[in-house]
ZADO-1210 file (C-alpha; in nm, 4 decimals, padded with zeros to 6 digits):
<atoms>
<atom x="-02.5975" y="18.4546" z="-06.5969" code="UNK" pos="1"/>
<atom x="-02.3680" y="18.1267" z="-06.6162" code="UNK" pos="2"/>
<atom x="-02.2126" y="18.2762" z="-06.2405" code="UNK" pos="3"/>
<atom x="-02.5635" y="18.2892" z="-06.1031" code="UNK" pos="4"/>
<atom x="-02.6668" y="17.9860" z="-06.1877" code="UNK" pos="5"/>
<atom x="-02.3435" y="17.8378" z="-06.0954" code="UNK" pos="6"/>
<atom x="-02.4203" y="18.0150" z="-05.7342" code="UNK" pos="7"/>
<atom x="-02.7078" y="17.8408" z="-05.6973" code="UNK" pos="8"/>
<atom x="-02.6038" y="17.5025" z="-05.8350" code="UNK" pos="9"/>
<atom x="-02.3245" y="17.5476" z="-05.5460" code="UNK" pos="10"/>
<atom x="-02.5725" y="17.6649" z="-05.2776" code="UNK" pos="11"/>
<atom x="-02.7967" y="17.3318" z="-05.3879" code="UNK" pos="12"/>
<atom x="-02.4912" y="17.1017" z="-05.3734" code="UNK" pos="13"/>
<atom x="-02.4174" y="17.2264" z="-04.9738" code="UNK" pos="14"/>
<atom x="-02.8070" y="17.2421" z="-04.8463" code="UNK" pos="15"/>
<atom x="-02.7900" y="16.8668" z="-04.9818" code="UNK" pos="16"/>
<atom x="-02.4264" y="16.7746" z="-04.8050" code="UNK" pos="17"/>
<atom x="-02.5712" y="16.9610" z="-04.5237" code="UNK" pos="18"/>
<atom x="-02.8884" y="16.7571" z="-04.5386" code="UNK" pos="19"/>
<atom x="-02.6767" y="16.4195" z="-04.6123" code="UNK" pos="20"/>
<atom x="-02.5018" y="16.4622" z="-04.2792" code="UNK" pos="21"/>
<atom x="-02.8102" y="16.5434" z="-04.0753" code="UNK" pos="22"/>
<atom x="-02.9461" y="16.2136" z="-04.2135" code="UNK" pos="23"/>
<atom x="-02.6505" y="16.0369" z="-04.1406" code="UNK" pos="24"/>
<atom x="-02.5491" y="16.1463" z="-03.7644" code="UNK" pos="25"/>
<atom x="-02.9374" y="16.0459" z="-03.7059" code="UNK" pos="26"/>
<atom x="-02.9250" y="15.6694" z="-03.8494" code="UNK" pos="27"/>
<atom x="-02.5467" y="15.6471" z="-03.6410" code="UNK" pos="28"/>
<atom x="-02.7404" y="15.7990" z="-03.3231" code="UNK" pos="29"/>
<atom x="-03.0368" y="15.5812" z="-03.3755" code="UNK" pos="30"/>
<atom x="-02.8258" y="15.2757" z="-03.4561" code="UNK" pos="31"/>
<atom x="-02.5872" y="15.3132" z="-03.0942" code="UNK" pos="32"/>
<atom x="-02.9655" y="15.3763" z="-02.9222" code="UNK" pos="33"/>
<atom x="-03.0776" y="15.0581" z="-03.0602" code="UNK" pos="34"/>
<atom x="-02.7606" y="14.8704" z="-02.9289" code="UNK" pos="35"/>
<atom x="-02.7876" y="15.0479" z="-02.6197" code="UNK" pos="36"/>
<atom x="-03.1684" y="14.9212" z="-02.5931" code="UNK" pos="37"/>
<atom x="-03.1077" y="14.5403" z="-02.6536" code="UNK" pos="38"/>
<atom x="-02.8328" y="14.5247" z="-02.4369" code="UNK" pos="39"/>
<atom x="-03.0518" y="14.6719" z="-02.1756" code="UNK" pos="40"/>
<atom x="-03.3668" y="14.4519" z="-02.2696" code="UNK" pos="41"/>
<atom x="-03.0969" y="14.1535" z="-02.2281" code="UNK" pos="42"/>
<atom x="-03.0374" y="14.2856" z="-01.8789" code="UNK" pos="43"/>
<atom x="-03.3889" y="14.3093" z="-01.7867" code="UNK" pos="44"/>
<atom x="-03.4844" y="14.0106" z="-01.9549" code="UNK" pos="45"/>
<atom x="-03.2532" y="13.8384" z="-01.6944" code="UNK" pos="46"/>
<atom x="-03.3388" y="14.0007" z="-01.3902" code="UNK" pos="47"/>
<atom x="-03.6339" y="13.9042" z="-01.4412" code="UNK" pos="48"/>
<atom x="-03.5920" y="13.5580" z="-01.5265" code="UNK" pos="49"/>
<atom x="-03.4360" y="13.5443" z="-01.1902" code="UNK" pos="50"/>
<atom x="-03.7220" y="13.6732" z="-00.9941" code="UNK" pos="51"/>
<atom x="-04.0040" y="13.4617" z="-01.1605" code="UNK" pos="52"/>
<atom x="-03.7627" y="13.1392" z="-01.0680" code="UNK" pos="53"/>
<atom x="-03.6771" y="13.2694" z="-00.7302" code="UNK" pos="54"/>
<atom x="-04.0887" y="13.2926" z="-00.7203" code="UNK" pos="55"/>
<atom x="-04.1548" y="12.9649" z="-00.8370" code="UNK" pos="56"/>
<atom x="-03.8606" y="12.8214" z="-00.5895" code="UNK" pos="57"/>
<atom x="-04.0139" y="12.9568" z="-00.2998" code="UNK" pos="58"/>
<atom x="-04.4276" y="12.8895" z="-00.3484" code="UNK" pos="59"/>
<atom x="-04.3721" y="12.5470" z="-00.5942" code="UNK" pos="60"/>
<atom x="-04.0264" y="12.3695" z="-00.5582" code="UNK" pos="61"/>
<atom x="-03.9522" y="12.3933" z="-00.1995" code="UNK" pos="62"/>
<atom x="-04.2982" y="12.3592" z="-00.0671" code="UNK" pos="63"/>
<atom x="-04.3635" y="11.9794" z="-00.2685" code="UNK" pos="64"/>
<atom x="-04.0036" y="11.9090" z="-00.1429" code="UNK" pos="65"/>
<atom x="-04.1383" y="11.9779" z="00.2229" code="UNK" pos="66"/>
<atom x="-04.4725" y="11.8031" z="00.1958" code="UNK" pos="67"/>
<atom x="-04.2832" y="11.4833" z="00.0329" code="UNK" pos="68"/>
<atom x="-03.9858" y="11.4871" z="00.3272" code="UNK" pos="69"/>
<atom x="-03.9441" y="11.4926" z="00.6751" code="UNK" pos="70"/>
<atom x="-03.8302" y="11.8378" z="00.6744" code="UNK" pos="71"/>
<atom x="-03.8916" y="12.0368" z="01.0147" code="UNK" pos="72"/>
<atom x="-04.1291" y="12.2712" z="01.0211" code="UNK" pos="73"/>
<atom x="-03.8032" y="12.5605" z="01.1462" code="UNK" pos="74"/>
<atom x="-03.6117" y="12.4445" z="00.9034" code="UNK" pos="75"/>
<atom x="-03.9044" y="12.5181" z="00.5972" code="UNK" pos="76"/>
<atom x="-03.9341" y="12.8479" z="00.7339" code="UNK" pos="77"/>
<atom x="-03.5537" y="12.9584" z="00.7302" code="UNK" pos="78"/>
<atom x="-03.5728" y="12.8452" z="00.4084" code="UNK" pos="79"/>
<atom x="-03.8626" y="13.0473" z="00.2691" code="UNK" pos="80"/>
<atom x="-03.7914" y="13.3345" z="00.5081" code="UNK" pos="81"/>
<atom x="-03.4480" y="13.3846" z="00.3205" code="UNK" pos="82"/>
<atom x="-03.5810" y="13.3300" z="-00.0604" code="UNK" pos="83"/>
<atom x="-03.8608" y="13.5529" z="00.0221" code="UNK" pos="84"/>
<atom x="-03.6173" y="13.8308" z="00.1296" code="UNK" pos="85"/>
<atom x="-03.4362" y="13.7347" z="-00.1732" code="UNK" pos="86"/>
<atom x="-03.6943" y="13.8920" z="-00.3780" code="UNK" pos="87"/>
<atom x="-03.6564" y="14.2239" z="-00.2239" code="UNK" pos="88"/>
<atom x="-03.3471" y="14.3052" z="-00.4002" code="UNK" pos="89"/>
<atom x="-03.4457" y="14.1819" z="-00.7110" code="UNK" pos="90"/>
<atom x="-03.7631" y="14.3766" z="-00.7505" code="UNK" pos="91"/>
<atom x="-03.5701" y="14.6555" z="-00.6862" code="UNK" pos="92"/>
<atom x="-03.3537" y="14.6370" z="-00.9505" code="UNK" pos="93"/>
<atom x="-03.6430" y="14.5237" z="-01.1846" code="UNK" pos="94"/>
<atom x="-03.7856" y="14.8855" z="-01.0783" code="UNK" pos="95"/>
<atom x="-03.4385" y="15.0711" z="-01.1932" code="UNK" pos="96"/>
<atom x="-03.4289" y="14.9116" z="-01.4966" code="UNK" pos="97"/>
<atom x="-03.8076" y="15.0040" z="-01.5330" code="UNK" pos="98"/>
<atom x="-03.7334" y="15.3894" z="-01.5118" code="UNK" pos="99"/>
<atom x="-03.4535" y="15.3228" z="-01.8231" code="UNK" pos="100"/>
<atom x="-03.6348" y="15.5690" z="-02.1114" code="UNK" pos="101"/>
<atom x="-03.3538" y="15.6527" z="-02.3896" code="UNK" pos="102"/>
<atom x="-03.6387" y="15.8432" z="-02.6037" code="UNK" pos="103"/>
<atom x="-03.7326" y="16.0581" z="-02.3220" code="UNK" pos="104"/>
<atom x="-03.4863" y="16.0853" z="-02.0733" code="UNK" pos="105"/>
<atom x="-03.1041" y="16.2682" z="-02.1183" code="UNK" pos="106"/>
<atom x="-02.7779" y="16.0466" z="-02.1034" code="UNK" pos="107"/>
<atom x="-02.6372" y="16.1871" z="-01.7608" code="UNK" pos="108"/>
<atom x="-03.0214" y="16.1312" z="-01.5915" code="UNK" pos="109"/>
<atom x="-02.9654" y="15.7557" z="-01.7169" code="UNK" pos="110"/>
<atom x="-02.5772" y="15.6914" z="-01.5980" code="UNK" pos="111"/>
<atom x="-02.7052" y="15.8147" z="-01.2615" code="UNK" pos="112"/>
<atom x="-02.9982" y="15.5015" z="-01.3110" code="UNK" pos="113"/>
<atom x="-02.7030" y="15.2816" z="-01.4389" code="UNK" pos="114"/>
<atom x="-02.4811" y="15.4052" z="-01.1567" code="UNK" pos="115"/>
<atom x="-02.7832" y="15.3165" z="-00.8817" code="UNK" pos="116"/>
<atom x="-02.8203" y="14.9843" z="-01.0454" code="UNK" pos="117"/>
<atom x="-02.4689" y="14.8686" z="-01.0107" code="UNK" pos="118"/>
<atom x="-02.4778" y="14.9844" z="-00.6375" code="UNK" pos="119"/>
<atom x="-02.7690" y="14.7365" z="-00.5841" code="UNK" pos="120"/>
<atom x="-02.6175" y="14.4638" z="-00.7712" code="UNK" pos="121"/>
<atom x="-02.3497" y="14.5293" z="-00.5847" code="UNK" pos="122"/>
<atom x="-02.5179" y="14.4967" z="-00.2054" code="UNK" pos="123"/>
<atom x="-02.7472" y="14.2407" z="-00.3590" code="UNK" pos="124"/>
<atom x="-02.4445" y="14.0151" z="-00.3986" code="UNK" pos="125"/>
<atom x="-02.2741" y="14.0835" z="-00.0434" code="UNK" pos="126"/>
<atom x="-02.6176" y="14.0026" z="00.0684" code="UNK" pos="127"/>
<atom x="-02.6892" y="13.7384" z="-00.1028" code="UNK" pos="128"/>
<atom x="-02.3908" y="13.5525" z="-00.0383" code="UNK" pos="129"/>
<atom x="-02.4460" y="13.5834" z="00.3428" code="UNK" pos="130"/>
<atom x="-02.7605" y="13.5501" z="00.3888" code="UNK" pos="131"/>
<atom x="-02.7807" y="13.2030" z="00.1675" code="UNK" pos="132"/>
<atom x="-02.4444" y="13.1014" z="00.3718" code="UNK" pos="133"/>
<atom x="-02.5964" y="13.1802" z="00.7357" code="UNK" pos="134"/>
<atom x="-02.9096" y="12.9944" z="00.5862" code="UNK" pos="135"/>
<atom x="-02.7955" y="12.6718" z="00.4829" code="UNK" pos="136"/>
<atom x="-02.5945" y="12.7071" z="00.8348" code="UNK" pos="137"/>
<atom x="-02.8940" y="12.7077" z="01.0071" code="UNK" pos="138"/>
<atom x="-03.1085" y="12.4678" z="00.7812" code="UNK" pos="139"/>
<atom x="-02.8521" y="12.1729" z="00.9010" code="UNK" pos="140"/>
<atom x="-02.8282" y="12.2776" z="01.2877" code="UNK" pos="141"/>
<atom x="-03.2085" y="12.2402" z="01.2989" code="UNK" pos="142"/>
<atom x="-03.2508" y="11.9107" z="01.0600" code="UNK" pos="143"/>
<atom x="-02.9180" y="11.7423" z="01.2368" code="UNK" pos="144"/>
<atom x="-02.9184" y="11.8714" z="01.5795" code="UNK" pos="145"/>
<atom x="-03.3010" y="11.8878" z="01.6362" code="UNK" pos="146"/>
<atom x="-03.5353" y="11.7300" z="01.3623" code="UNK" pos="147"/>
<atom x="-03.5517" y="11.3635" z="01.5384" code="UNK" pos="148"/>
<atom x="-03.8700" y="11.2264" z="01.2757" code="UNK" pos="149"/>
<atom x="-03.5735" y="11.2355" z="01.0122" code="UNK" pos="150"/>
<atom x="-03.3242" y="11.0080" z="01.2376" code="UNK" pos="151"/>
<atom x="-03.0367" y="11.1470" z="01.0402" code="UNK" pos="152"/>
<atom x="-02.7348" y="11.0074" z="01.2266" code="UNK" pos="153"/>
<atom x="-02.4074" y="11.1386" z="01.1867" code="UNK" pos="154"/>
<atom x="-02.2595" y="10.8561" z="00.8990" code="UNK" pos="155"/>
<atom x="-02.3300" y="10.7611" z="00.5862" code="UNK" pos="156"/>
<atom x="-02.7209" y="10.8933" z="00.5847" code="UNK" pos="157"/>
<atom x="-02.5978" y="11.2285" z="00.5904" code="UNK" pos="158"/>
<atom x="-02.3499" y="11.2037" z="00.2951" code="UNK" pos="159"/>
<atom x="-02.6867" y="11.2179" z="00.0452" code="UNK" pos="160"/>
<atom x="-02.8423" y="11.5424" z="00.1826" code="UNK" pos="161"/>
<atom x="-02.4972" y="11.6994" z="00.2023" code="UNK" pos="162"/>
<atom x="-02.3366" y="11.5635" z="-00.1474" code="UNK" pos="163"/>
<atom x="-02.6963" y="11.7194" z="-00.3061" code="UNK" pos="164"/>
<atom x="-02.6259" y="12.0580" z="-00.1135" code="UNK" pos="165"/>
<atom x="-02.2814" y="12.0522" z="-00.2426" code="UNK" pos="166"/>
<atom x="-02.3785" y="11.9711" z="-00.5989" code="UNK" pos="167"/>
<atom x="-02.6362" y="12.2326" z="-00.5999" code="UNK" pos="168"/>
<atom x="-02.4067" y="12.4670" z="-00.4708" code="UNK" pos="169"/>
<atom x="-02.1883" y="12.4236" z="-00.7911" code="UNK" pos="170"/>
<atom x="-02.4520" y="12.4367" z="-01.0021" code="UNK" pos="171"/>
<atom x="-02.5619" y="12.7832" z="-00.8945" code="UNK" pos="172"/>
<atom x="-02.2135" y="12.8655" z="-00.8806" code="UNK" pos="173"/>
<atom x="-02.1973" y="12.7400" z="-01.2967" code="UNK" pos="174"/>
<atom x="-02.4684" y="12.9568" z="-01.3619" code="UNK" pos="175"/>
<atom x="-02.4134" y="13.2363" z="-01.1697" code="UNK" pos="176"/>
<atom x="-02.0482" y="13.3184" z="-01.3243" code="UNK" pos="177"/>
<atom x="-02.2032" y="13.2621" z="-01.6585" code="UNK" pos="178"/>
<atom x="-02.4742" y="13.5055" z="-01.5734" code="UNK" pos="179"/>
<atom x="-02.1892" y="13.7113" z="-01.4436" code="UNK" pos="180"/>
<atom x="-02.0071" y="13.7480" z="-01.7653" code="UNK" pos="181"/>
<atom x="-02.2774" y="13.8467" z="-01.9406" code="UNK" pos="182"/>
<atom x="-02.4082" y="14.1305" z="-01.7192" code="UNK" pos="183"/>
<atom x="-02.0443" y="14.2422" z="-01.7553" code="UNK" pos="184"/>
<atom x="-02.0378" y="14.2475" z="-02.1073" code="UNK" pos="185"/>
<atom x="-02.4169" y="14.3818" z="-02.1136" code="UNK" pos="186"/>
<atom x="-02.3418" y="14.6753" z="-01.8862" code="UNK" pos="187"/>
<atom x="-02.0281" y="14.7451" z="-02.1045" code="UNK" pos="188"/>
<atom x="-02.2149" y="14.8465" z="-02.3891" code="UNK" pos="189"/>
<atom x="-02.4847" y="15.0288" z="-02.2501" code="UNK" pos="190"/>
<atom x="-02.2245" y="15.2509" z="-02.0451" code="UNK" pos="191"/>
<atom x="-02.0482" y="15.2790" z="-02.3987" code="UNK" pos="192"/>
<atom x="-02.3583" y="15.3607" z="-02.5488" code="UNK" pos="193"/>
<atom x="-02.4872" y="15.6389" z="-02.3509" code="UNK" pos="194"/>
<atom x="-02.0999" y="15.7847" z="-02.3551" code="UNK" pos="195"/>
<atom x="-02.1390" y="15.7912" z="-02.7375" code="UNK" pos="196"/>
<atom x="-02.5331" y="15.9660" z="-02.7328" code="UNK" pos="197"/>
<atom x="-02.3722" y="16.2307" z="-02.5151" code="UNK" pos="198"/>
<atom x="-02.1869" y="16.3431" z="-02.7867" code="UNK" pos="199"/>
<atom x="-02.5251" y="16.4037" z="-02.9697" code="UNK" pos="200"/>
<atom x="-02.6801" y="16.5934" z="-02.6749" code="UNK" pos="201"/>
<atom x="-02.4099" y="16.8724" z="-02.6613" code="UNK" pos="202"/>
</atoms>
């Protein structure tokens, strides 16, 4: 009788260890899925950030700043056209990081997504540099070579234009290699994330 009972006591003891563990690889998986989550929420948070000023740029800022100087007409629309265009790449990333599901979705289908959005931040950038470079290019061939209402002459009137460019230029620099870092460090742990739920898939 004292062996049966001692059977059982045993068979207790490992249906609760084998409960224990169940409970505790599920609060470990849910605890890497939440990290995974806010690091990606951080990531979207930003992109989209980005878009809604790009937005506001293009139909608030730089329209005032036309209708208060004597900015050509040309050199408005090079502007616009480019920030506009701008856009494209960011909504498209916005709609990657939109399809990100960790409830529903299995780790490989989501390192593909992660994968997809690296490859547009990626051409985003090339673009982006390029495009703004060619831009500004163009903005002062058509204000110095051809907008004659400002009377910009080639001295000491253009230093002001060109010292703002320059200082906006580092500015955006500033905050895009802090914006940089972060993604890095963002992306880092969601890639380290989703290699650690894998485990929990197999």
């Amino acid at each position: 009788m004292e062996l049966d009972e001692l059977k059982a006591s045993w068979k207790q003891l490992d249906k609760r260890l084998a409960e224990s563990e169940i409970v505790n690889l599920r609060i470990v998986k849910e605890m890497i899925a939440q990290k995974t989550k806010s690091a990606y929420d951080r990531i979207y948070g930003l992109n989209l950030y980005n878009l809604v000023v790009t937005a506001v740029m293009t139909a608030v800022v730089f329209p005032w700043i036309y209708m208060h100087t004597p900015i050509s007409p040309v050199s408005f629309a090079i502007v616009e056209v480019v920030m506009v265009l701008g856009m494209i790449p960011q909504i498209w990333k916005l709609n990657l990081l939109s399809r990100f599901d960790l409830q529903h979705k299995r780790c490989n289908e989501l390192s593909r997504l992660v994968l997809h959005y690296k490859q547009a931040r990626h051409r985003e950038t090339v673009w982006g540099i390029t495009s703004v470079s060619l831009a500004m290019v163009a903005f002062y061939i058509s204000e110095l070579g051809f907008n004659k209402q400002a009377g910009y002459v080639l001295g000491t009137r253009i230093l002001l234009p060109l010292g703002l460019s320059l200082l906006t230029f580092a500015f955006a620099y500033v905050v895009a290699r802090w914006q940089w870092r972060r993604h890095v460090t963002q992306m880092e742990e969601i890639e380290r994330g989703l290699d650690e739920l894998k485990e929990f898939e197999s």
